[in-house]
N, C-alpha and C positions, 0 to 999 in steps of 0.2 A: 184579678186576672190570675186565676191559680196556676194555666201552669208556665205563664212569665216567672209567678212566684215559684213554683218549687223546680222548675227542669231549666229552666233559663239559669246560664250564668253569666256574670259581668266582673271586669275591674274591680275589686275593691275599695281602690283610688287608698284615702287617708283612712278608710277605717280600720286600714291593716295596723294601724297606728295603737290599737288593741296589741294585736299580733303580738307587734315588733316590742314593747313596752314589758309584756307580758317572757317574754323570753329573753331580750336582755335583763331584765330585774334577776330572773329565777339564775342567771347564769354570771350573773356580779358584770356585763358590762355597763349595766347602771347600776347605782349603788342604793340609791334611792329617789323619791322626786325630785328632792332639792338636785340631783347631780346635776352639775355645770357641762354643757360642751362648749367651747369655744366658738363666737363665729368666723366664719374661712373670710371673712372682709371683702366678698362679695354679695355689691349690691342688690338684692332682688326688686322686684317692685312689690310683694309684700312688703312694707316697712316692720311690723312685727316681727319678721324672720332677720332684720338686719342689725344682731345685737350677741350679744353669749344670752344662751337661756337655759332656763331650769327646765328640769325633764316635765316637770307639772304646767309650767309656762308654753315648753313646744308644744304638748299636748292639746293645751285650750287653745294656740294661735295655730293651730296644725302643721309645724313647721317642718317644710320637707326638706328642710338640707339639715337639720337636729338628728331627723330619724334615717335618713339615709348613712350618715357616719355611724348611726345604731347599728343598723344593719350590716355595715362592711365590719364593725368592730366582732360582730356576731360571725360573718362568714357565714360562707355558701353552705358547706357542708353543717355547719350546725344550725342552720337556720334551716334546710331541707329534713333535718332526722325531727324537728319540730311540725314541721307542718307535715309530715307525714304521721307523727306521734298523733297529733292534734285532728289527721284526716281534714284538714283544711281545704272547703274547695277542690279545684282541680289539681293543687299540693304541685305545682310546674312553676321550676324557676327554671325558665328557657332565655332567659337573656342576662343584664348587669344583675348582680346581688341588691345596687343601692337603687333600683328603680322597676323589679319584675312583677309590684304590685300594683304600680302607675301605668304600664304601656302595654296590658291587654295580656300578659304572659301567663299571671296568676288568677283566676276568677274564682270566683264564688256565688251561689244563687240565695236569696233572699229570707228563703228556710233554713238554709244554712248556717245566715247569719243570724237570724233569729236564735238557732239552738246554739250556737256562742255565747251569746249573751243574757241565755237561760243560766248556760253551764256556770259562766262568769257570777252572775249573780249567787247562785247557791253552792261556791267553792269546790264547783266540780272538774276543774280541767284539770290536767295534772303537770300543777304547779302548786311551789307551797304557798297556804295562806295569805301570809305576811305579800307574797308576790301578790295575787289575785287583787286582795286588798288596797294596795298601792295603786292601781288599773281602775280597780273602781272609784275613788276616790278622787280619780283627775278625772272619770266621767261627770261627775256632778256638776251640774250645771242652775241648777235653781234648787234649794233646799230650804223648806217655810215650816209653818205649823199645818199646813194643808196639803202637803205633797212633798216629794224627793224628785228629781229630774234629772235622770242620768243617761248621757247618750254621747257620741262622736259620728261626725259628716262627715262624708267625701265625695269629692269632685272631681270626673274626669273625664275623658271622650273615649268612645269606645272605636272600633275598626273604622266604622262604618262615618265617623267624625259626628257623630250622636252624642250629647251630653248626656250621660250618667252623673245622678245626685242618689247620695247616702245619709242617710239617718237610721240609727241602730242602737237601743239601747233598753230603757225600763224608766215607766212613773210608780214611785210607791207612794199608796196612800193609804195609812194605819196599819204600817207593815205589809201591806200586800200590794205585790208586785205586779206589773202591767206591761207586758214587752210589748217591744213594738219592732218590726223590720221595715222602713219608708223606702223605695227606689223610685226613682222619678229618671226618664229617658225621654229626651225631645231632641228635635231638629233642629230646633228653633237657636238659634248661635244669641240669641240675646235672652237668653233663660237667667237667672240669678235665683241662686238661692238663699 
């Protein structure tokens, strides 16, 4: 569906979880993956998110109250000269700083995300290395003698109360690289991804 894929935009949901990673590292509000945030000791019904974790642990369990304290630590103002830097999307933080990637504020279309994680891959965004690097490395998700599997999901409802699913990232196989952009949009309230 091309042009859902390149003129359509959507929520982000978690996979601004890139983003957010990607500019606190460059900017020392993380220091690196191991950093610790503390958890606020309320319960989610994620049980994953209900613990302190490491920036490489919220990453793999997608933990949205990890990166929302990211975000507020980052602030409005530096977090908007980024996504403006970066041309991210619609680059519109029109609501909270710790949630305008979740509730339909900030979108982005599927090409987009695609040429993100082109950029990501071949240390082109402008961030240093060492940053990039760190990003990449809590994408990995399956790593063999037959491939690399790097990617981050997100999940979230769009205006319309429509589920938006995210898959975004690259398989390499004998060094070469395979991006991939997935968006999946249903009705259906009992969709699981």
């Amino acid at each position: 569906n091309l042009s859902r894929y390149k003129d359509s935009t959507y929520l982000p949901a978690s996979t601004f979880k890139i983003i957010n990673s990607l500019i606190g590292i460059e900017i020392g509000r993380i220091s690196d993956e191991k950093m610790v945030i503390k958890w606020d000791g309320i319960k989610r019904s994620n049980e994953d998110w209900n613990k302190d974790l490491t920036m490489e642990e919220a990453f793999k369990v997608s933990s949205v109250p990890y990166y929302q304290e990211v975000a507020r630590r980052i602030g409005k103002d530096t977090m908007q000269h980024w996504l403006d830097s970066l041309n991210y999307g619609t680059k519109k933080i029109t609501t909270k700083i710790d949630s305008f990637w979740l509730d339909n504020s900030l979108k982005i279309s599927p090409d987009e995300q695609l040429g993100l994680v082109k950029r990501l891959y071949f240390d082109q965004l402008p961030f240093q290395k060492r940053t990039q690097q760190i990003v990449r490395d809590a994408m990995v998700q399956e790593d063999n003698t037959l491939y690399k599997l790097c990617y981050k999901t997100g999940w979230g409802m769009d205006e319309q109360n429509n589920n938006i699913g995210w898959v975004v990232g690259w398989v390499e196989e004998n060094k070469h690289p395979y991006f991939f952009a997935l968006l999946v949009k249903s009705a259906d309230e009992n969709v699981d991804m």
